[in-house]
C-alpha positions in Angstrom: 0.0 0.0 0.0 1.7 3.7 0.0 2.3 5.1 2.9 3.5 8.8 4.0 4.5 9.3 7.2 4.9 12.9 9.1 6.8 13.6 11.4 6.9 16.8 13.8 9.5 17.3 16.9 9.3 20.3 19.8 11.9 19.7 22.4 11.3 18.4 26.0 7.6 18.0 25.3 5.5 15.2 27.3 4.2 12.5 24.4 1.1 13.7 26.2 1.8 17.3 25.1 2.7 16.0 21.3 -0.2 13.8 21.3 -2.6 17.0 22.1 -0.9 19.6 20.8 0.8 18.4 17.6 -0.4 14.8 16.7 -4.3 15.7 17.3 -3.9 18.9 14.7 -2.2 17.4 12.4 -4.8 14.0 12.0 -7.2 16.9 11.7 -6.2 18.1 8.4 -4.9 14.6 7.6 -7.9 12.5 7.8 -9.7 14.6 5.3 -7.0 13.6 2.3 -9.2 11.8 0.1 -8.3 7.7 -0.3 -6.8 7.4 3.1 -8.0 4.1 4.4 -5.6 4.4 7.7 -3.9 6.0 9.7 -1.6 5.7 13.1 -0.1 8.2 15.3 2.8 7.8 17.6 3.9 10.1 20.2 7.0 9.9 22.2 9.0 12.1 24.3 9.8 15.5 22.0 8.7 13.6 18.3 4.9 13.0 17.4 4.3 10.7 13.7 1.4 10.2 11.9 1.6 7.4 9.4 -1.3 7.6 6.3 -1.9 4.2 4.3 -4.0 4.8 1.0 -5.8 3.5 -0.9 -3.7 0.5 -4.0 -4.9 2.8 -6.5 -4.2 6.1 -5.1 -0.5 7.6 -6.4 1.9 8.1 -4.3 3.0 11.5 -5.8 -0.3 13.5 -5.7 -1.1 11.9 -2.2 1.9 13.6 -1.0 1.4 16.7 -2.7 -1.9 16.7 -0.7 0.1 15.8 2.8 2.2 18.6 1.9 -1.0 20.9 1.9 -2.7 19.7 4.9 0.6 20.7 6.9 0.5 23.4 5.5 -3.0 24.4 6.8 -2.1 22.7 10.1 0.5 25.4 10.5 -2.0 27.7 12.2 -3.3 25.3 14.9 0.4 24.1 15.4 2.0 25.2 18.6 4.2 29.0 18.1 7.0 27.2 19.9 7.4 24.4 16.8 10.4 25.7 15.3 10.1 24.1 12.1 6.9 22.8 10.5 6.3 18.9 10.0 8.1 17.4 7.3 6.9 13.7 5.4 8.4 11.0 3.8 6.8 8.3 1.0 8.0 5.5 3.6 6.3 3.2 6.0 8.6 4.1 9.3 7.2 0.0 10.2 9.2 -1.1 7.1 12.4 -3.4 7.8 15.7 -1.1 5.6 16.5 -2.6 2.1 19.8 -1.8 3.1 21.7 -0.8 6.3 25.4 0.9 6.1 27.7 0.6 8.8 30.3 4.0 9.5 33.3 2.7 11.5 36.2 5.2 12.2 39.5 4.0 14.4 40.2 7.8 15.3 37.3 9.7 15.4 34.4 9.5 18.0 30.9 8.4 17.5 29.6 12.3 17.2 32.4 13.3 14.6 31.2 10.0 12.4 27.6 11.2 12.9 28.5 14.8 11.6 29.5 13.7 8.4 26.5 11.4 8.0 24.2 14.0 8.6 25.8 16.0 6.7 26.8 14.1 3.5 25.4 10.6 3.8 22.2 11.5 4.5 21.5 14.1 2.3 23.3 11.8 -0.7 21.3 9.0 0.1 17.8 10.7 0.2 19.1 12.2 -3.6 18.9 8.5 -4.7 15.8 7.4 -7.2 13.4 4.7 -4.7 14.6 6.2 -1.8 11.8 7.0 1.1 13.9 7.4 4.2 17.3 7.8 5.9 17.5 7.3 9.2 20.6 7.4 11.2 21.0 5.7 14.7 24.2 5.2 17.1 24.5 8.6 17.8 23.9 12.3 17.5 25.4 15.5 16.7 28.4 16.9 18.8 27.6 19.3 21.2 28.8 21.0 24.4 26.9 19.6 27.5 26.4 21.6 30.5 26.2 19.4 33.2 24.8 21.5 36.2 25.9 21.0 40.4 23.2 21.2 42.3 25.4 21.9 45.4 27.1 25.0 44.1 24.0 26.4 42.4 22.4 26.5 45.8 25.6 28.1 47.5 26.1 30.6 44.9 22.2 31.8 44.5 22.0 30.9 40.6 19.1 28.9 39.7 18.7 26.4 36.2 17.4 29.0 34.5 19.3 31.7 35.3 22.2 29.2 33.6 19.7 28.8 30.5 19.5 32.3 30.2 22.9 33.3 30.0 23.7 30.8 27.8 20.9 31.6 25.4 22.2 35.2 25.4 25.6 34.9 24.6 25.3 32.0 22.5 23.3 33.9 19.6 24.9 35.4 16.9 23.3 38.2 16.3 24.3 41.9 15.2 23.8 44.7 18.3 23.8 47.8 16.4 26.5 50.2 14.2 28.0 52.9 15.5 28.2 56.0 13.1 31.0 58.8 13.0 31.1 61.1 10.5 31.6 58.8 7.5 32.7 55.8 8.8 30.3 53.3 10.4 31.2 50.5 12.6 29.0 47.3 13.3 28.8 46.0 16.8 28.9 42.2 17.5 29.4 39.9 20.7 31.0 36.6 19.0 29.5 33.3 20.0 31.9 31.9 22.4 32.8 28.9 20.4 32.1 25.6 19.7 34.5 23.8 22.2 33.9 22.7 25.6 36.7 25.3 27.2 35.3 28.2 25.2 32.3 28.0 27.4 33.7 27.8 30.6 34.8 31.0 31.3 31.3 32.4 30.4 29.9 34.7 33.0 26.2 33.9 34.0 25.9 36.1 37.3 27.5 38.7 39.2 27.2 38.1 43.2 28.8 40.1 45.9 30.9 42.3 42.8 32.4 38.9 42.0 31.7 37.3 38.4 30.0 33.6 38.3 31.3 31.8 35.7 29.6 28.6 34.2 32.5 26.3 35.0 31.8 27.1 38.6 28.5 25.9 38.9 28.7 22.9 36.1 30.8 20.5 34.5 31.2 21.5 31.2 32.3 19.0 28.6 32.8 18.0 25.0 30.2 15.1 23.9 26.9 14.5 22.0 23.8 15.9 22.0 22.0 12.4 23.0 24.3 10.3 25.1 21.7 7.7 25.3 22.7 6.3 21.6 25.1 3.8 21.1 25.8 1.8 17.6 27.5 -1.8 17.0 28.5 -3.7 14.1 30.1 -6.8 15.0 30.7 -5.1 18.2 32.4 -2.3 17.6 31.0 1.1 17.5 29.4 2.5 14.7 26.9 4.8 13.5 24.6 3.0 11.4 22.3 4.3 8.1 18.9 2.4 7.7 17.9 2.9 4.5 14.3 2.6 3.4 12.4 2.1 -0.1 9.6 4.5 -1.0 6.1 2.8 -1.4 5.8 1.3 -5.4 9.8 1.6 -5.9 11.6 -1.5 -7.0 13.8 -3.1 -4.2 16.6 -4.1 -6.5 17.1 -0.6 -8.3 16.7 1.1 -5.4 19.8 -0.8 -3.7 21.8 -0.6 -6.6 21.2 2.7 -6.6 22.5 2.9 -3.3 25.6 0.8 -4.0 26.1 2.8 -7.4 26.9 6.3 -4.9 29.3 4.8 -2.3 32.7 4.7 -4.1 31.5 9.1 -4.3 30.4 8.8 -0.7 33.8 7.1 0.3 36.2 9.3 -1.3 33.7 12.7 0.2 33.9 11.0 3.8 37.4 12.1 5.8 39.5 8.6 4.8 39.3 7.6 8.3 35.5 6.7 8.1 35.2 3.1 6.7 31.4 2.9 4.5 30.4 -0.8 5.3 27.7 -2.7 4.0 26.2 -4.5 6.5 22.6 -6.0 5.7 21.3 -6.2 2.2 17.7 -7.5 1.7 17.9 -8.0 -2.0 20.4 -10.6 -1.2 18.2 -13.2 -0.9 15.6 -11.5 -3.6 18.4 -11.9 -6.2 19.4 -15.5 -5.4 15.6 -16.1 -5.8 15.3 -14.7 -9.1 18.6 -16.2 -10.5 16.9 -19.7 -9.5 13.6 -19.0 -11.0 15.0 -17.8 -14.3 17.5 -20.9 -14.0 13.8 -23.1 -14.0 12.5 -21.1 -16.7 15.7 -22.1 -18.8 15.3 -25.6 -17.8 12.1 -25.7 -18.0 12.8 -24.7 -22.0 15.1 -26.9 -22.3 13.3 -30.4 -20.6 10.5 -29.4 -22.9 12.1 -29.0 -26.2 14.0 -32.7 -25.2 11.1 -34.5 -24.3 9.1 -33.1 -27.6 11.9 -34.1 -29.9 11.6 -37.6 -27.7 8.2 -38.1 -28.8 8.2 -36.6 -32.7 12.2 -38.4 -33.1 12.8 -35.6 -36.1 15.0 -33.2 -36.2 12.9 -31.0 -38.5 9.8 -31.7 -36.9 11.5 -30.7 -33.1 12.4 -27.1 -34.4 9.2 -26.1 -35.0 7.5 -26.8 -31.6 10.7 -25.4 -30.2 11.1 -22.1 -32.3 7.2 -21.5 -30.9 7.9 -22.0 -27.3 10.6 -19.4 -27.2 9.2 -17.1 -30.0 6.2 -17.1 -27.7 8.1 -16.0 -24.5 9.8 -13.7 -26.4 6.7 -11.7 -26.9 5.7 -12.3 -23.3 8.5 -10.5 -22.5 7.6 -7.5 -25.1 4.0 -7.6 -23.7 5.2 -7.2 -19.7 7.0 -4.4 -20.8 4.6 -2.4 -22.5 2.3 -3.1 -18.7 5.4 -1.8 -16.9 5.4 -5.0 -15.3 9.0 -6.4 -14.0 10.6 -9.8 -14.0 10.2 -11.1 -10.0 9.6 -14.5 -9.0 5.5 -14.1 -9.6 5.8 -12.8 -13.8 8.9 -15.2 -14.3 7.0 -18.2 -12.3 4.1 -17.4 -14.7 7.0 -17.6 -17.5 8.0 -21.2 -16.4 4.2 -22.6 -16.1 3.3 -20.9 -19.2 6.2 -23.0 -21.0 3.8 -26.2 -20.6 1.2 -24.8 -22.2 2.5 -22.3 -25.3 3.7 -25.8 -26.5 0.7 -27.6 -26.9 -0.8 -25.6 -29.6 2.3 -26.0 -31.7 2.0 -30.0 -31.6 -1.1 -30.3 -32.0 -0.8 -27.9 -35.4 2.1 -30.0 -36.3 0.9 -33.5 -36.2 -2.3 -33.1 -38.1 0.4 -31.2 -41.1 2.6 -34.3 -40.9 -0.8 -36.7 -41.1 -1.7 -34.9 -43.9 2.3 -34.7 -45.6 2.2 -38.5 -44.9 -0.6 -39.5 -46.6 0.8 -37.6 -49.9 -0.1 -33.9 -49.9 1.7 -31.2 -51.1 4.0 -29.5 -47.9 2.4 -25.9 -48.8 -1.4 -27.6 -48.6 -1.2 -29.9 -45.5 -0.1 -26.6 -43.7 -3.2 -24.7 -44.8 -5.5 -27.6 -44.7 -3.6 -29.1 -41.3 -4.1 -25.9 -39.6 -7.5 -25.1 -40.6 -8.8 -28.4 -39.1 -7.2 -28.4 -35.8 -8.3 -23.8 -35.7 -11.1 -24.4 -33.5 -9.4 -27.1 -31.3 -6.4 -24.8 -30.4 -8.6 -21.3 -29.9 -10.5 -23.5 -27.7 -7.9 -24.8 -25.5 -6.3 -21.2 -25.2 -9.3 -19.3 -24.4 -10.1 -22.5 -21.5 -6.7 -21.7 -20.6 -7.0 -17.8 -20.1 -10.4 -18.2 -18.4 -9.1 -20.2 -15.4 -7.2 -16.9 -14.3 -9.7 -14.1 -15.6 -10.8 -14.8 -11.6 -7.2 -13.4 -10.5 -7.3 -10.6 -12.4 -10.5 -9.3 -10.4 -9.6 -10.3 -6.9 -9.7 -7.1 -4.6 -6.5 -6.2 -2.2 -3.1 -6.7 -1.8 -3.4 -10.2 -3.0 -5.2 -9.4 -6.3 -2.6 -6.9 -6.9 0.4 -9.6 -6.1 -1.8 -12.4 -8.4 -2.5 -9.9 -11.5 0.6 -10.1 -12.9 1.1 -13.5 -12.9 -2.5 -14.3 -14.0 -2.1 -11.6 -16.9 1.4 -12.9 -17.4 0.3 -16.4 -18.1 -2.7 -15.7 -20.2 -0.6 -13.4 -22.8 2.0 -16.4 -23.2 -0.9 -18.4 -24.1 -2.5 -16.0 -26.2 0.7 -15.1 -27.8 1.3 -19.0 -28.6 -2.2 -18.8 -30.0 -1.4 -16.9 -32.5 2.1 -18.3 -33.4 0.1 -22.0 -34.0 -1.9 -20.6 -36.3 0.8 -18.2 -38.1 4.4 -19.0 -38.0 3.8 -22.9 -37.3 2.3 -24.2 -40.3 4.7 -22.1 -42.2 8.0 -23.6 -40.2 5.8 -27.1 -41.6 5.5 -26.3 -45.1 9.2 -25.0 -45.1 10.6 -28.2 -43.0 8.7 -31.6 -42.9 9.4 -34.0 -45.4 7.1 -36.4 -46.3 9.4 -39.8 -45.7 7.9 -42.3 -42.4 10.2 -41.9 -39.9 10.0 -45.7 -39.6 11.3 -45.6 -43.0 14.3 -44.6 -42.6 16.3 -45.3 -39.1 19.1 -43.2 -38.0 22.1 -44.3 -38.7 23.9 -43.7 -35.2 24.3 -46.7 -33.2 23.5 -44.9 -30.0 20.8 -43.4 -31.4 19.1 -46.3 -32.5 19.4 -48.2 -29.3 18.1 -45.4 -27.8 15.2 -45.3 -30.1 14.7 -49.1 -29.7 14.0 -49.0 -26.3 12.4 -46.1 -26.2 10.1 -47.8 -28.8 9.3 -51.1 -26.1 8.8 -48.7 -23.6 6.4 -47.1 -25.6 4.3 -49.9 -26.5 4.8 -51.3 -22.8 3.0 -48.1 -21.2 0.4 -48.5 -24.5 -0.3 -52.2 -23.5 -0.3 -51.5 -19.6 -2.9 -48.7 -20.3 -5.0 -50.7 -22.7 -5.2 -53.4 -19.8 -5.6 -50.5 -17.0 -9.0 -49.0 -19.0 -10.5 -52.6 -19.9 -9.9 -53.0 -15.6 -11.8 -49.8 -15.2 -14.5 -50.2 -17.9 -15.3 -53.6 -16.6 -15.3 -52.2 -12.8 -16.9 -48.9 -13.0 -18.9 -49.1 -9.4 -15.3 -49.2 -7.9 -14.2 -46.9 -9.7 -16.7 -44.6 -9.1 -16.4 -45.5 -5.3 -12.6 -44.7 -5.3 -13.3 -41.2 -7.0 -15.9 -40.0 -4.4 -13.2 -41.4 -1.8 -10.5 -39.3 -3.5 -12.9 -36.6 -3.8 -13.7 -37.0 0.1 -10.1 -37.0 1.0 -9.4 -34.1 -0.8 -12.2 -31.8 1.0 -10.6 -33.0 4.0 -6.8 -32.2 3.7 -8.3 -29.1 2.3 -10.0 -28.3 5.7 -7.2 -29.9 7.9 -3.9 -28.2 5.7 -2.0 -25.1 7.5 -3.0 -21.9 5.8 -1.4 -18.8 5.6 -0.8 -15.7 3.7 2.4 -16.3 2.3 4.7 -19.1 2.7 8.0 -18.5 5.3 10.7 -18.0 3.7 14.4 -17.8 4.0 15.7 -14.6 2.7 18.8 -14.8 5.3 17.7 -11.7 7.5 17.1 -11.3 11.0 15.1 -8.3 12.9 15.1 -8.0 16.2 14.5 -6.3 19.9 15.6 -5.6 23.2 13.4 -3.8 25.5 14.6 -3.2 29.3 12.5 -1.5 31.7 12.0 2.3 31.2 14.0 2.5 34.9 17.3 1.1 33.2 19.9 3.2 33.1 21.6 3.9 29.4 24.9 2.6 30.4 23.3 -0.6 32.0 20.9 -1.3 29.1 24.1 -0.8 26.1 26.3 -3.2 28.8 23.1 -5.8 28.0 23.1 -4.8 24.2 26.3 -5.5 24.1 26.2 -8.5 25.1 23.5 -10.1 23.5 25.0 -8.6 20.1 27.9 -10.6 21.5 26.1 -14.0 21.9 24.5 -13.4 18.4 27.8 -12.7 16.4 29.4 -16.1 17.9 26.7 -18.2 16.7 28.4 -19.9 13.8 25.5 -18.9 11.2 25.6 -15.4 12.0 27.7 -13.2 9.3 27.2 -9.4 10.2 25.3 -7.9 12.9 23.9 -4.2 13.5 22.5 -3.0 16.7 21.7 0.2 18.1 19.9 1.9 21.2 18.5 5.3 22.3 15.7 7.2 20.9 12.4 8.1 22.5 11.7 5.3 24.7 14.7 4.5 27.3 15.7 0.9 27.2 15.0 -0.1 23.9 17.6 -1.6 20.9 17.3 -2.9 17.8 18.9 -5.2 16.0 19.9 -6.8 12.4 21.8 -9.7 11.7 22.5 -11.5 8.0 23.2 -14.6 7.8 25.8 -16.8 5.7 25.0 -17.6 2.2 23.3 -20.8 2.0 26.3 -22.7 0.5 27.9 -21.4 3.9 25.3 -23.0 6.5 23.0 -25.4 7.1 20.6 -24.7 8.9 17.4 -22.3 8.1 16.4 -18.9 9.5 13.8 -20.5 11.7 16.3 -23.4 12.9 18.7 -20.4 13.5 16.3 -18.0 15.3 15.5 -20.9 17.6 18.7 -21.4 18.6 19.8 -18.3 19.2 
């Protein structure tokens, strides 16, 4: 489905405050988007998210252009103390990352890495076609924190915000006026003290008894982060880590390669000391699942043009049947294309059933042309006359064919959407291989059978004939055994009617009793998952766990990378991402491997 999320911040505010205040003004305008079928709000400590789901048909492009316009008339019901207004993204913020990008540095600290990202990655990444969302966790901008004494605030006579205030006043950067004599002018300024720890020291915030207070006096001051509650891993060692998510209708695989495409520029931008890592990538799996269906669909070519020449035993008479198949996927290919449909596992799956069935009309169009050849008529005339008889027989067939799916192509919901392609996939192969039996086929017959018996003349190759001599008494074995099998059933047909209803009995029941599901599990090699402490944990306590349950993860001998990372809104809460080994490189499944761990 597309999904926008928006997002709005206001420092220090309750998530009972953003939930009132911002969230509650903003699902207000929201709600009245047209096509919006759902949506969610979140509210946390200083950040407030609504999340809108629309509609399959509704574009994602104008539905944002409409987001953008309801935050715009939210504006006025918006706190005055929102310094910016509420931005959006075309992402689902539920959605796992396509890809996740580890920034390691051996010299730098976790806030210098996180300045770059912010200021390069970031904006780089979100510049990237398919991309919905960057979001960067493990740690936060450098800063200059204040840490306040209690004890020597109350000694002095300075209160918190008497600290606040003096801070907040010679901390801006602003001009205080020009002086003017005679022709010269002068402007005035107070500089900003500075962006260090020790150039904020010495700041005075109060004058008592005559004597000046200065900030280092009543507080700690020291260089750090903004958010000391963040903390990044990959394979346990610090890191500030990129999720990376896909906007709603792009495709997965271009959108990663996209992402791949830009990091040889984003390495050599990044100070050299800043490693760019690649450290889960869900089209992984995707791709190995696509080379092995298009590896079927080959096969599947193949096996069928083998067991076809099996069966005719001419070389002539093989190319024709063959020549259709593929000339018939070929403008399947031309047809998904003009639907802007791409080649996943559902279109190409449709591709490898549809190889059964585009054959069929080929053989049956060439055997009644050799028939005809056979019994003495002209090449040119059993071709015209061979696939005139068999016309209705074959546009019968195909239409059957594409009327067992004209049901998919009507079914509501995500899973109509997921089904139509491969139903409309599948009924243009057969279509197309319609037309190809009727058109190129008999002409490939006039141009290539002959009219010789191929029992009149035996192939010459030794091999070849053995092989065509027992394939010969294993044909007229199955003929005899069936011959025998259908005098059986003619001569028994209360028991056979008795073992039908059976089967038929058997078959509502494994129907009823069969595990059902939406999709089958499957292993695409990732693992998602959580740690949640009590709220009461302190940050230090809960990374010392985090750390150690990356720890336990990364030994587990199936386990190839693993991201984690903690801090955010809720206290006591981490995430975490794992890949696995290739396949060839374990044994075991996800499932087997989740349970163990």
């Amino acid at each position: 489905y597309p999904v926008i999320s928006v997002s709005a911040s206001l420092s220090g505010a309750s998530p009972s405050t953003m939930a009132s205040s911002v969230a509650t003004p903003l699902e207000r305008r929201l709600g009245i988007i047209p096509g919006v079928n759902e949506m969610t709000s979140t509210s946390s400590t200083g950040s407030a998210r609504v999340t809108l789901q629309f509609d399959l048909s509704r574009n994602i492009d104008s539905a944002a252009r409409e987001v953008q316009a309801a935050i715009n008339a939210s504006r006025a019901d918006l706190p005055s103390t929102l310094r910016s207004n509420p931005t959006y993204r075309k992402a689902n913020p539920t959605a796992s990352p396509v890809i996740v990008l580890a920034l390691t540095s051996r010299t730098r600290t976790p806030g210098q890495i996180y300045d770059s990202v912010s200021n390069i990655v970031s904006q780089r990444l979100s510049q990237v076609d398919g991309v919905g969302d960057v979001e960067i966790g493990g740690g936060s901008l450098p800063a200059v924190r204040v840490e306040l004494e209690p004890y020597q605030l109350n000694n002095i006579g300075v209160s918190a915000e008497d600290v606040r205030a003096a801070i907040q006043a010679n901390n801006a950067n602003r001009p205080k006026g020009v002086v003017t004599s005679g022709e010269r002018q002068l402007q005035i300024y107070t500089p900003s003290p500075g962006l260090r720890a020790a150039d904020y020291r010495d700041l005075v915030i109060a004058w008592r008894n005559g004597a000046a207070v200065k900030l280092g006096d009543v507080a700690r001051v020291i260089d750090s982060v903004e958010n000391t509650r963040t903390m990044g891993l990959f394979n346990g060692e610090p890191a500030i880590i990129v999720l990376v998510t896909q906007e709603a209708g792009a495709n997965i695989i271009e959108t990663v390669d996209g992402v791949r495409k830009l990091l040889p520029e984003l390495r050599a931008q990044l100070p050299q000391d800043i490693t760019v890592q690649v450290a889960s990538d869900r089209t992984a799996s995707i791709r190995a699942s696509l080379h092995e269906v298009e590896l079927t669909l080959m096969i599947s070519v193949v096996l069928v043009v083998f067991v076809v020449g099996v069966f005719l035993r001419r070389a002539r008479a093989t190319i024709v049947p063959a020549v259709a198949t593929v000339a018939s996927l070929l403008a399947t290919f031309g047809v998904m294309y003009l639907l802007g449909f791409s080649l996943n596992n559902l279109s190409l799956m449709a591709l490898t059933v549809a190889t059964g069935f585009v054959v069929d009309d080929a053989i049956v169009v060439l055997e009644n042309t050799q028939r005809h050849i056979e019994a003495g008529m002209g090449r040119l005339q059993a071709a015209l006359l061979g696939a005139r008889e068999v016309g209705f027989t074959v546009l019968s067939i195909s239409l059957s064919l594409v009327a067992v799916f004209i049901p998919l192509l009507f079914m509501g919901g995500q899973v109509g959407r997921l089904f139509r392609e491969f139903a409309v996939t599948l009924s243009a192969a057969v279509l197309i291989s319609l037309v190809i039996s009727l058109t190129t086929t008999p002409m490939m017959c006039a141009m290539l059978l002959r009219a010789e018996s191929y029992y009149a003349k035996r192939p010459s190759n030794r091999f070849v004939r053995r092989f065509d001599r027992a394939f010969e008494s294993f044909w007229q074995w199955s003929l005899r055994t069936y011959a025998h099998a259908l005098d059986w059933a003619l001569a028994s047909k209360w028991l056979v009617m008795l073992s039908l209803v059976v089967v038929v009995g058997l078959n509502v029941q494994l129907f009823r009793t069969i595990p059902k599901g939406y999709f089958p599990q499957q292993d695409n090699g990732q693992l998602n998952g959580g740690l949640r402490a009590d709220q009461s944990i302190s940050s230090t306590a809960f990374q010392d766990k985090l750390k150690q349950a990356v720890k336990i993860i990364s030994a587990d001998p199936a386990i190839d990378t693993v991201v984690a990372f903690s801090g955010g809104s809720r206290a006591g809460s981490g995430f975490m991402f794992a890949s696995l080994k290739p396949p060839g490189e374990r044994t075991e499944k996800t499932q087997a491997v989740v349970d163990r761990l």
